[in-house]
C-alpha positions in Angstrom: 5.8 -13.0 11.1 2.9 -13.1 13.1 0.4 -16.4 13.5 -2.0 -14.6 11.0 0.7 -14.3 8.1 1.5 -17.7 8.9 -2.1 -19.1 8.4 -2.9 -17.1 5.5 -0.1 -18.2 3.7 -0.5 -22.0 5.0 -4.3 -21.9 3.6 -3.4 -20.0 0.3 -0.5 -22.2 -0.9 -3.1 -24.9 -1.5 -4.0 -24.2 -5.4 -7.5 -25.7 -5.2 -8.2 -23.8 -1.7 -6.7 -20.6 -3.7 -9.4 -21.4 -6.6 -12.2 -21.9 -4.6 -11.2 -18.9 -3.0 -10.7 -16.1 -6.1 -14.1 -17.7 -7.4 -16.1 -16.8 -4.4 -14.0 -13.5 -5.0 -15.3 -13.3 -8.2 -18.4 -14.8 -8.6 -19.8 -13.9 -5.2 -22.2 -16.3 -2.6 -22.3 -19.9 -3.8 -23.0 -23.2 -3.1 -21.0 -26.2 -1.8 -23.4 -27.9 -4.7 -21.9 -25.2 -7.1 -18.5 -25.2 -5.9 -18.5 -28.8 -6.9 -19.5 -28.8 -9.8 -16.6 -26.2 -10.7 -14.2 -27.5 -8.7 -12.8 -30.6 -10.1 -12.9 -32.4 -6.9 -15.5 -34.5 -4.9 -18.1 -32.7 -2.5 -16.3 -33.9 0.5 -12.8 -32.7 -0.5 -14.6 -29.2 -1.5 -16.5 -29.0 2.2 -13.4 -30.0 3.5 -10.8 -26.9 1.8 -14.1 -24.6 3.1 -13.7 -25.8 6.5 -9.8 -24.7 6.5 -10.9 -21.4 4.5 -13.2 -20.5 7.3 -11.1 -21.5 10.2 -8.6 -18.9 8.4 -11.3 -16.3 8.6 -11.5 -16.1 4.5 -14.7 -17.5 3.9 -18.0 -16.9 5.8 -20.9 -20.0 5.6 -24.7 -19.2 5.6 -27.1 -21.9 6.1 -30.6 -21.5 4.2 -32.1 -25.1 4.9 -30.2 -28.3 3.7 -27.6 -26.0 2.1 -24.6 -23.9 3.3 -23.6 -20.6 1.3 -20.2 -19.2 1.2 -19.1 -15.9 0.5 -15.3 -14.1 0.6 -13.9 -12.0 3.1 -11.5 -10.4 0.5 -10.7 -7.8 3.4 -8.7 -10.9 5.7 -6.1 -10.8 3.5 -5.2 -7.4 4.8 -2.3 -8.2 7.2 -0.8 -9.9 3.8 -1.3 -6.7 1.8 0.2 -5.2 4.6 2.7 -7.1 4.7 3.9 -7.4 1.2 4.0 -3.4 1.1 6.0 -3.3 4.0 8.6 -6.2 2.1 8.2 -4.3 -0.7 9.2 -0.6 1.0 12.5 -3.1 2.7 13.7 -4.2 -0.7 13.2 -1.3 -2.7 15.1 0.8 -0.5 17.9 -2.4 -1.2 17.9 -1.9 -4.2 18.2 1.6 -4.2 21.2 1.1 -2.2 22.6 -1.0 -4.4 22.1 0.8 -7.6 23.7 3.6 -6.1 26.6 1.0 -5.1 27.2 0.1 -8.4 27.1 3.6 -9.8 29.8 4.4 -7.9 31.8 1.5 -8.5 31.2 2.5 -12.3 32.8 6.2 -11.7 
């Protein structure tokens, strides 16, 4: 699995990084102010899971005077779409294989 999968992953298994992600997902642009306030966690810890989201490529920051915006980049997590249709092509074709297995064991 390449580097890429491997960050992805890595950065996405953290649940709060995951939710502050599918929010900016959802919601669009926002604030680390408005992150905040959503998130649960102290300004600091939010700025902090942003700064791993960005070095993974899934957020982007805009500065507009004292404050930062983020926004998603839904379309990084394409080498993990890719990848989970190319596991899911591997283990459907296992399966198939092992239905028809069993179907002739049946017989």
């Amino acid at each position: 699995m390449p580097d890429t999968h491997a960050l992805l992953f890595k950065t996405l298994a953290d649940p709060t990084r995951r939710a502050i992600f599918e929010r900016l997902c959802r919601d669009g642009e926002q604030t680390v102010g408005a992150l905040t306030a959503e998130a649960g966690i102290s300004q600091p810890a939010v700025s902090k899971h942003l700064g791993v989201l960005k070095r993974a490529g899934l957020v982007l920051d805009r500065h507009e005077g004292r404050q930062t915006h983020y926004s998603a980049r839904p379309d990084a997590l394409a080498p993990l779409t890719d990848w989970a249709s190319r596991m899911d092509g591997f283990w459907r074709a296992r399966f198939d294989a092992l239905e028809d297995l069993l179907t002739r064991m049946d017989q």
